[in-house]
N, CA, C and O atoms as a GROMACS GRO file, in nm:
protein
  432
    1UNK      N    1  13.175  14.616   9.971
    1UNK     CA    2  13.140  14.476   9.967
    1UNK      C    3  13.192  14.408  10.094
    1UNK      O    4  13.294  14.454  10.145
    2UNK      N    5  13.124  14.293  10.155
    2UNK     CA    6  13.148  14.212  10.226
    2UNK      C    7  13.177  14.068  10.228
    2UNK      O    8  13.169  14.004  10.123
    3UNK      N    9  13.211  14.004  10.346
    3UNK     CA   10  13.251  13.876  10.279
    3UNK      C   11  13.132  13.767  10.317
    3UNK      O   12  13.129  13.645  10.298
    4UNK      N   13  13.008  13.878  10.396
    4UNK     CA   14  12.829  13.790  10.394
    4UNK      C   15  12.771  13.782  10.261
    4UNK      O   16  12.758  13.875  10.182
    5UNK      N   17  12.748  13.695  10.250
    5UNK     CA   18  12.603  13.639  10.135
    5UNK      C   19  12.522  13.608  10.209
    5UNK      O   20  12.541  13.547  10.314
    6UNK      N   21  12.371  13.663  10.147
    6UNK     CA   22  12.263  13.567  10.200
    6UNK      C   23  12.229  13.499  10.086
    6UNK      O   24  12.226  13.547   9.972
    7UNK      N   25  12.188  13.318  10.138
    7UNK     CA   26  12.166  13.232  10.021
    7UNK      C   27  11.975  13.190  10.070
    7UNK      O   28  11.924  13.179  10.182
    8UNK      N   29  11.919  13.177   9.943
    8UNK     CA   30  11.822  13.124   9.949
    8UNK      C   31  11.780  13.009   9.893
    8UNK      O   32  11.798  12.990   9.772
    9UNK      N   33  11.705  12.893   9.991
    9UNK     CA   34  11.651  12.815   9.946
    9UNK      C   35  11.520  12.747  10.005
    9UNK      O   36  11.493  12.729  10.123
   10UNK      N   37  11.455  12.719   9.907
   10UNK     CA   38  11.297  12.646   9.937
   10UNK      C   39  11.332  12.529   9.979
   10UNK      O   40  11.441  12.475   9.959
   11UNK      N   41  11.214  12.475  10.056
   11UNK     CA   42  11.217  12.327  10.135
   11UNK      C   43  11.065  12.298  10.028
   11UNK      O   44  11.002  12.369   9.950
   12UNK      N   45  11.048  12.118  10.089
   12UNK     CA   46  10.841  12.133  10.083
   12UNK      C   47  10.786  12.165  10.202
   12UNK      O   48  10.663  12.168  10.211
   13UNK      N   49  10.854  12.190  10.295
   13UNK     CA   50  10.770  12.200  10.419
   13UNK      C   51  10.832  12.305  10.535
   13UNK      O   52  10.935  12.361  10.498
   14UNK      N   53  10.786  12.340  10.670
   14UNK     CA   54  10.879  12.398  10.747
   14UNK      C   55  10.942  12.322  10.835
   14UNK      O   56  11.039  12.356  10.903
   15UNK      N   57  10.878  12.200  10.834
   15UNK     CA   58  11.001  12.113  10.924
   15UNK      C   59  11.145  12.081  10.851
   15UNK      O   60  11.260  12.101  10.891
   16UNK      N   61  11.093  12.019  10.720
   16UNK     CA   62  11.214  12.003  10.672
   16UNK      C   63  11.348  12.143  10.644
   16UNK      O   64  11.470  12.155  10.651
   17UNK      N   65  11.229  12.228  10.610
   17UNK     CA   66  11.360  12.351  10.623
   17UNK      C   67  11.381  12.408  10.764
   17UNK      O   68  11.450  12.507  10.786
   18UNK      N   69  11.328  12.349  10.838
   18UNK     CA   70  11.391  12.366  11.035
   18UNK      C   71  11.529  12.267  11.006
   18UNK      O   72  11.642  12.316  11.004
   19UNK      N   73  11.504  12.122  10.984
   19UNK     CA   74  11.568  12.017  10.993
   19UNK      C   75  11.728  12.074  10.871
   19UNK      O   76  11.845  12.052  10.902
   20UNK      N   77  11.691  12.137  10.758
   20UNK     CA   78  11.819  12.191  10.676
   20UNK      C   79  11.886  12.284  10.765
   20UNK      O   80  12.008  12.284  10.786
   21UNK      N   81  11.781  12.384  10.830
   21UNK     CA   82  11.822  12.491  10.892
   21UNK      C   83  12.003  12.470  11.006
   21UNK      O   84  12.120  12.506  11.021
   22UNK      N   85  11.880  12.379  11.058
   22UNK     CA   86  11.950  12.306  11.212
   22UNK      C   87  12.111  12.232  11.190
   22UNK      O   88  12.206  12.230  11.268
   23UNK      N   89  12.097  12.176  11.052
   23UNK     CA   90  12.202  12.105  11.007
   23UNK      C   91  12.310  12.177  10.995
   23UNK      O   92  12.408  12.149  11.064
   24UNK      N   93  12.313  12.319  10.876
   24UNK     CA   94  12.360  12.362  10.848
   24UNK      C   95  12.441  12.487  10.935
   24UNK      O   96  12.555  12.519  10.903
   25UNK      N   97  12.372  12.549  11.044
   25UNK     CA   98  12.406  12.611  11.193
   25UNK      C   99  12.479  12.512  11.283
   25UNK      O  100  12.551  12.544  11.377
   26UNK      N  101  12.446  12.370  11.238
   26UNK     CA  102  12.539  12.292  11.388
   26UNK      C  103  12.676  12.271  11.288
   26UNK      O  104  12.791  12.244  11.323
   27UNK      N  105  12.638  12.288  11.192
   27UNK     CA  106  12.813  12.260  11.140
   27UNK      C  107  12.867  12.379  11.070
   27UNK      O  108  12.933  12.375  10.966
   28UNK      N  109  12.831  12.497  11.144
   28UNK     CA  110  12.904  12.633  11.130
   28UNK      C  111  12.916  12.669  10.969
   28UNK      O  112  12.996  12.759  10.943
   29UNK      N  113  12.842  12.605  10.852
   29UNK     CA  114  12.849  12.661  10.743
   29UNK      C  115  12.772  12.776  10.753
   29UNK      O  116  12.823  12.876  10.702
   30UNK      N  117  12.645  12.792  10.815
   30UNK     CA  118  12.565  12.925  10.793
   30UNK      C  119  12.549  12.953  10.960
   30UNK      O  120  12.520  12.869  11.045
   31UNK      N  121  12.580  13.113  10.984
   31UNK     CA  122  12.526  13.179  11.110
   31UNK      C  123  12.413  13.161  11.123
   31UNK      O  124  12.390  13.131  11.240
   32UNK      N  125  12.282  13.165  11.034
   32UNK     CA  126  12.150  13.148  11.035
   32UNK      C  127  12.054  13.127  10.957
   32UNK      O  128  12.036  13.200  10.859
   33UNK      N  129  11.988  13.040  10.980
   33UNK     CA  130  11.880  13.033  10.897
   33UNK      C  131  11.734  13.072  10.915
   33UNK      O  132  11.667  12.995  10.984
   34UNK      N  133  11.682  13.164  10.873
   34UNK     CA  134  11.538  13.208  10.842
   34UNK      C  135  11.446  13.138  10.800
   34UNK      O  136  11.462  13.131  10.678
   35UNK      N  137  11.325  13.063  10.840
   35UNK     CA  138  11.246  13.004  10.767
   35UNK      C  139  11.107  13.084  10.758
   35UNK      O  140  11.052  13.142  10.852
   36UNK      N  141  11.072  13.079  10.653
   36UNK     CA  142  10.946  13.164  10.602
   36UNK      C  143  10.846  13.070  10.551
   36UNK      O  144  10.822  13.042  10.434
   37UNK      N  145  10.779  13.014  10.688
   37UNK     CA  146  10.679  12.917  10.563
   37UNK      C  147  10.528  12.961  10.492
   37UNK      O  148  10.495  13.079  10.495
   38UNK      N  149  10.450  12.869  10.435
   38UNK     CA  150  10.345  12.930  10.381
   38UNK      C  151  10.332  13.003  10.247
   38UNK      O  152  10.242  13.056  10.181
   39UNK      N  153  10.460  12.983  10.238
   39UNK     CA  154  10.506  12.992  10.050
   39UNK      C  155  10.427  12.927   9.979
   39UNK      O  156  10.384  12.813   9.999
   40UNK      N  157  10.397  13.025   9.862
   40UNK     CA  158  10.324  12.927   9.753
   40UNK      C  159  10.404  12.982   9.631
   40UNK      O  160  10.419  13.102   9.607
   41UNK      N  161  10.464  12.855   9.539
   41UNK     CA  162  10.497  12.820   9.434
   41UNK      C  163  10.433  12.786   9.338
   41UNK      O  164  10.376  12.677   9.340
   42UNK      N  165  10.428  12.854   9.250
   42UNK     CA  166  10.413  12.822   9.111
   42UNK      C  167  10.496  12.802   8.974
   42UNK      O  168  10.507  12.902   8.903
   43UNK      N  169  10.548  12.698   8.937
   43UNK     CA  170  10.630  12.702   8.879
   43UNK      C  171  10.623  12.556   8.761
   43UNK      O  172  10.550  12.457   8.767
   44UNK      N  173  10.713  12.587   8.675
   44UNK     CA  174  10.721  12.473   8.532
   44UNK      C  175  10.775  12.366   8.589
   44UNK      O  176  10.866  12.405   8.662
   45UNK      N  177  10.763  12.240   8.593
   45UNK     CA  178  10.850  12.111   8.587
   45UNK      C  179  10.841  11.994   8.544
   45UNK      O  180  10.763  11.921   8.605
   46UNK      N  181  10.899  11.949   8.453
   46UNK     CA  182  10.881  11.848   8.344
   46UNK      C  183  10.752  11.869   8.301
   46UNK      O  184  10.651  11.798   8.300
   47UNK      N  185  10.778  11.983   8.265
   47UNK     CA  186  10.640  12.011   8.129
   47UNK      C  187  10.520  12.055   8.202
   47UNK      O  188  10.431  12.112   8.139
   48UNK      N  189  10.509  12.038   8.318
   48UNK     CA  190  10.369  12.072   8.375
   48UNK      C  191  10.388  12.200   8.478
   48UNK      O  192  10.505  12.226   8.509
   49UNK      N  193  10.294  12.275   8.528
   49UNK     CA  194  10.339  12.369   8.590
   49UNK      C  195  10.233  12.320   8.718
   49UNK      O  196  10.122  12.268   8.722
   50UNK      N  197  10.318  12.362   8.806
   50UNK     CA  198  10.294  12.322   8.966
   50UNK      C  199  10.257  12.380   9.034
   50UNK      O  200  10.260  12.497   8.996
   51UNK      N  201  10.206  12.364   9.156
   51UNK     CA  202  10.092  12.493   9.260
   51UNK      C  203  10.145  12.369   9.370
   51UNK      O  204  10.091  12.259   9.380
   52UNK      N  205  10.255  12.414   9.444
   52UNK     CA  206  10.273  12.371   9.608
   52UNK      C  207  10.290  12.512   9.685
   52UNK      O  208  10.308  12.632   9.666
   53UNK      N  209  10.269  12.400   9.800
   53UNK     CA  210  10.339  12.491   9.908
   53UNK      C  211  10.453  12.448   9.991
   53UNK      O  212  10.476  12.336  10.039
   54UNK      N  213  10.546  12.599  10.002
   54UNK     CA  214  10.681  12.570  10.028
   54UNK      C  215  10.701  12.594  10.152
   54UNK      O  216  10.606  12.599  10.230
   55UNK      N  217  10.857  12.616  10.202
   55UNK     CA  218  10.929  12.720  10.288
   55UNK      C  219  11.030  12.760  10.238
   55UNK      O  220  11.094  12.697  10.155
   56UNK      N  221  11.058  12.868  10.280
   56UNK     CA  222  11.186  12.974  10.225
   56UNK      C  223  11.293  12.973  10.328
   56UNK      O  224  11.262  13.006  10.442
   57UNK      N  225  11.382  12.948  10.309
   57UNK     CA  226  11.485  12.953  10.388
   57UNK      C  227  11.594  13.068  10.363
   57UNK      O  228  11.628  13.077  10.245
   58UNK      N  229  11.652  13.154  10.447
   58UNK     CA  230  11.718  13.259  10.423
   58UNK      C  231  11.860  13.247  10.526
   58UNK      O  232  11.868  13.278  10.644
   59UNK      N  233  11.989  13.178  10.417
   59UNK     CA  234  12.081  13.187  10.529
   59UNK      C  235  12.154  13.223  10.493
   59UNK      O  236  12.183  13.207  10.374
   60UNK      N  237  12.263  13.331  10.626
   60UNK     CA  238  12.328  13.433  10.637
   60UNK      C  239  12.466  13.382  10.645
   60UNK      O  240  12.483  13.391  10.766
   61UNK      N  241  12.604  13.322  10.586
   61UNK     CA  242  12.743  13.264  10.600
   61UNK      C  243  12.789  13.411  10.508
   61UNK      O  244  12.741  13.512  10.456
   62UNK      N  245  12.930  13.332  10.534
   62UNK     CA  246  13.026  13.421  10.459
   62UNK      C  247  13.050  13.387  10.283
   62UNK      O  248  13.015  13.288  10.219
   63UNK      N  249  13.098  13.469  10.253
   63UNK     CA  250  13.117  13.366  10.037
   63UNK      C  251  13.190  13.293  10.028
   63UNK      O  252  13.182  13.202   9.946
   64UNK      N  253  13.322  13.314  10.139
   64UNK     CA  254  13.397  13.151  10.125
   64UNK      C  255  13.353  13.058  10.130
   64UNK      O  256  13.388  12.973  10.048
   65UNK      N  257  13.249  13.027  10.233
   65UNK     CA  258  13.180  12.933  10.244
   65UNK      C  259  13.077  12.884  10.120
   65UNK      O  260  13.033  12.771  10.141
   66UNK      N  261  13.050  12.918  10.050
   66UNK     CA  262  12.926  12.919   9.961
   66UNK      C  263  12.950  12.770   9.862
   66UNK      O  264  12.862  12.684   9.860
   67UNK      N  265  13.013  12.762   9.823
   67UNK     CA  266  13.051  12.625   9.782
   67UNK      C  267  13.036  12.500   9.890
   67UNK      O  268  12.963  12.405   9.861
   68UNK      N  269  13.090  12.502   9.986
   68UNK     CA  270  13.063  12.382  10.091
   68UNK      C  271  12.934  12.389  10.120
   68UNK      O  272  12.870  12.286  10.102
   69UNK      N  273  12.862  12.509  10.170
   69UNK     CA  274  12.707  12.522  10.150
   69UNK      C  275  12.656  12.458  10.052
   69UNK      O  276  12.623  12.342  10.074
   70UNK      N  277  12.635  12.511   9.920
   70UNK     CA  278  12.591  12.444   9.861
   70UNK      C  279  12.563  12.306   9.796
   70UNK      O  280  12.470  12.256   9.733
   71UNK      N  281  12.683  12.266   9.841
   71UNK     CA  282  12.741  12.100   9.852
   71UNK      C  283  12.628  12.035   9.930
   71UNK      O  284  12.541  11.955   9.896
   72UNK      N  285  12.655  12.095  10.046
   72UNK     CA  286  12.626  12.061  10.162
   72UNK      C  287  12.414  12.051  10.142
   72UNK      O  288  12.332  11.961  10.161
   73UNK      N  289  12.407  12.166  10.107
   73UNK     CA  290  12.236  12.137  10.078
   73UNK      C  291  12.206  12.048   9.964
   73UNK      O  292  12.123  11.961   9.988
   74UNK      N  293  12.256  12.050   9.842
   74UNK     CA  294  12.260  11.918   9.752
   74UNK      C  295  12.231  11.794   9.822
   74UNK      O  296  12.136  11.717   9.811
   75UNK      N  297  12.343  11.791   9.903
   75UNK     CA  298  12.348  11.655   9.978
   75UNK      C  299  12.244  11.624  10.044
   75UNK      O  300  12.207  11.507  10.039
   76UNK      N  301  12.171  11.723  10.123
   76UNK     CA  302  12.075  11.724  10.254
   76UNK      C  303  11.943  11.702  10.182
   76UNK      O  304  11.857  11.622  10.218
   77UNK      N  305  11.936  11.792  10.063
   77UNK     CA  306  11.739  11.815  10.040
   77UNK      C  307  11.743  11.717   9.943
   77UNK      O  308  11.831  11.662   9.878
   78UNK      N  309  11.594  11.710   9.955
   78UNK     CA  310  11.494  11.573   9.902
   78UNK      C  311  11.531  11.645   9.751
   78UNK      O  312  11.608  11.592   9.671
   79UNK      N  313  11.473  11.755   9.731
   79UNK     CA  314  11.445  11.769   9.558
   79UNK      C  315  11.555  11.702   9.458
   79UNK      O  316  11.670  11.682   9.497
   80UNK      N  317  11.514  11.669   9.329
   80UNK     CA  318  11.624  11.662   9.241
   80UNK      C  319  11.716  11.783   9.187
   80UNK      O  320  11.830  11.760   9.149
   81UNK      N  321  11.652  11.936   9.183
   81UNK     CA  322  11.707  12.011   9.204
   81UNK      C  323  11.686  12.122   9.254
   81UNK      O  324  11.618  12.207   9.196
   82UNK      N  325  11.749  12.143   9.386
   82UNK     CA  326  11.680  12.231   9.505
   82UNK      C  327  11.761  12.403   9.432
   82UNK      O  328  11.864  12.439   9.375
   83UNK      N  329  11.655  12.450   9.473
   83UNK     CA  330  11.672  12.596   9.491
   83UNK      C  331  11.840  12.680   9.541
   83UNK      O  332  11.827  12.702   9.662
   84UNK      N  333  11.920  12.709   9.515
   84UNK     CA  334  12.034  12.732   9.552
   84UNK      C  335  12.080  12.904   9.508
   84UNK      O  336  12.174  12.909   9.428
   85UNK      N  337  12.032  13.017   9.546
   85UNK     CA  338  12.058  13.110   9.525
   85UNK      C  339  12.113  13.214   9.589
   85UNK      O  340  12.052  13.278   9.675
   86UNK      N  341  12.267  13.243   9.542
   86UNK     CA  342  12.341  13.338   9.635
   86UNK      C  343  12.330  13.493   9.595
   86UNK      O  344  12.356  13.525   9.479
   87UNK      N  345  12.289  13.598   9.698
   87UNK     CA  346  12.327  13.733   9.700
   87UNK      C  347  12.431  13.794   9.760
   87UNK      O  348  12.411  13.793   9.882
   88UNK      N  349  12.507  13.834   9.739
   88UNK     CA  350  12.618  13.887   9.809
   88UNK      C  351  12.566  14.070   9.912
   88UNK      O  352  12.479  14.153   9.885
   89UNK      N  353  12.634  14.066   9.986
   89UNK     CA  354  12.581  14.191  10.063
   89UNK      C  355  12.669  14.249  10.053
   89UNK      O  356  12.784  14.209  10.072
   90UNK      N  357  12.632  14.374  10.016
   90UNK     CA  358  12.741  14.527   9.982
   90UNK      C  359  12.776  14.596  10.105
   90UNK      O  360  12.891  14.626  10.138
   91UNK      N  361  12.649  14.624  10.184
   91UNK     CA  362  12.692  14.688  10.316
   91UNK      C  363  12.578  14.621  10.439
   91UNK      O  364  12.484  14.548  10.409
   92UNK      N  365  12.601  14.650  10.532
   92UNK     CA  366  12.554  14.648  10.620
   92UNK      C  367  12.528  14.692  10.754
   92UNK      O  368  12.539  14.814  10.748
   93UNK      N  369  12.500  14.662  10.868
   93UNK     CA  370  12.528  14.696  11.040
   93UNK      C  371  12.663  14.608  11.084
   93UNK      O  372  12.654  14.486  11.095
   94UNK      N  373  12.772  14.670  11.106
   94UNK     CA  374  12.892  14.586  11.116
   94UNK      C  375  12.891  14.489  11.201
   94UNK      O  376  12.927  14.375  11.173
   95UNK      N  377  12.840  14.534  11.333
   95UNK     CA  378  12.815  14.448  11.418
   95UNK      C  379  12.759  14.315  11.407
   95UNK      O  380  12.818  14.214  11.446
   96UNK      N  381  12.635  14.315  11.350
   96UNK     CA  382  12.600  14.170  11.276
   96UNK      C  383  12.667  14.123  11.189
   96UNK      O  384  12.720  14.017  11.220
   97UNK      N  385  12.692  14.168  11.062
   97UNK     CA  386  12.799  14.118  10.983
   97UNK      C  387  12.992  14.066  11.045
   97UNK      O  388  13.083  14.000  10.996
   98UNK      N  389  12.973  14.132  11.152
   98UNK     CA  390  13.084  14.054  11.274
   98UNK      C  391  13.017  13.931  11.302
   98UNK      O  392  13.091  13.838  11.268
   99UNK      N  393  12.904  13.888  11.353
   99UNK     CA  394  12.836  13.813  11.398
   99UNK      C  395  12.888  13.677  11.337
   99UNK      O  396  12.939  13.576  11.387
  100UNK      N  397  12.840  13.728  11.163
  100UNK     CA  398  12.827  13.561  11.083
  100UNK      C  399  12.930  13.547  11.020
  100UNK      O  400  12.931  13.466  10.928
  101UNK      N  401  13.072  13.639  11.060
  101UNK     CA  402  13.150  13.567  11.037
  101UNK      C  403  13.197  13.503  11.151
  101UNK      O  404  13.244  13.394  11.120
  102UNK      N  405  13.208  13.536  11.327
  102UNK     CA  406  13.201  13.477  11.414
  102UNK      C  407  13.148  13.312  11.433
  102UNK      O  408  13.193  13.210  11.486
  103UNK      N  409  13.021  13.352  11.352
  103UNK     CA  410  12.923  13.261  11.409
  103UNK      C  411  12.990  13.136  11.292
  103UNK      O  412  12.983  13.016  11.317
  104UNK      N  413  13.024  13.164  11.223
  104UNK     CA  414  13.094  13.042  11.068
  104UNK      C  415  13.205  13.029  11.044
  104UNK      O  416  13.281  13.124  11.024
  105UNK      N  417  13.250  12.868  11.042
  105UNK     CA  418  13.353  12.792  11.039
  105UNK      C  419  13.471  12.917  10.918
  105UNK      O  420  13.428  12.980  10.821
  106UNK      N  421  13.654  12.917  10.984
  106UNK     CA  422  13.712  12.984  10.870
  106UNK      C  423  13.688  12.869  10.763
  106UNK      O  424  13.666  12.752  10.795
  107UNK      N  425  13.696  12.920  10.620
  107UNK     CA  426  13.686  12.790  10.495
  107UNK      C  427  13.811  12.766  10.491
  107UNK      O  428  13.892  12.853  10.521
  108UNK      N  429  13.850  12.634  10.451
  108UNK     CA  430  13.949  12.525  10.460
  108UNK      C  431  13.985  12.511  10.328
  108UNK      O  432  14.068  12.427  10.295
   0.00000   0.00000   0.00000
C-alpha cells in the first residue's frame, strides 16, 4: 500500500472541471488532475432519472490529504452533492508515486 489515492469526481462541464482542476493543483492538495470530458450520465435524482453530460475528473494526492480535498471540492462545485470518490493505490511506478507526494502540500 501507498500513501497515493486517486479520487474521482464529475463536473457539468470541462471547463468547470479545468477550473476545479486548476484550483486544486495551485493549492498543492492534488499533484493532478485528469479531465475526461464527454461523459454521459445517467442517473436517479429526486425521483427522476437524468441523461447529462459530464466531465470526469481523476486526481492523483496523497490519503492524508483526502479530507482537505474533499472539503475543499464541497466548497468549490456547483452540485448539491458532488461526486467524491476515493481509491487508494496498492502499488505502483515509484517514481511517479514520488512525484505526488512531491508535487502535494505535507497535511497539517
Amino acid at each position: 500500500m501507498t500513501d497515493a489515492i486517486l479520487v474521482l469526481v464529475t463536473a457539468p462541464s470541462a471547463d468547470k472541471a479545468a477550473e476545479l482542476a486548476r484550483s486544486l493543483v495551485e493549492e498543492q492538495l492534488a499533484a493532478c488532475g485528469n479531465i475526461l470530458p464527454g461523459l454521459r450520465s445517467i442517473y436517479r435524482w429526486e425521483g427522476k432519472v437524468q441523461d447529462d453530460t459530464e466531465a470526469l475528473i481523476l486526481f492523483k494526492t496523497r490519503a492524508s490529504l483526502f479530507e482537505a480535498l474533499r472539503s475543499r471540492i464541497i466548497e468549490l462545485h456547483p452540485y448539491d452533492v458532488p461526486e467524491v470518490l476515493r481509491f487508494d493505490i496498492a502499488d505502483g511506478h515509484a517514481p511517479y508515486l514520488a512525484w505526488i507526494l512531491d508535487s502535494t502540500r505535507a497535511p497539517s
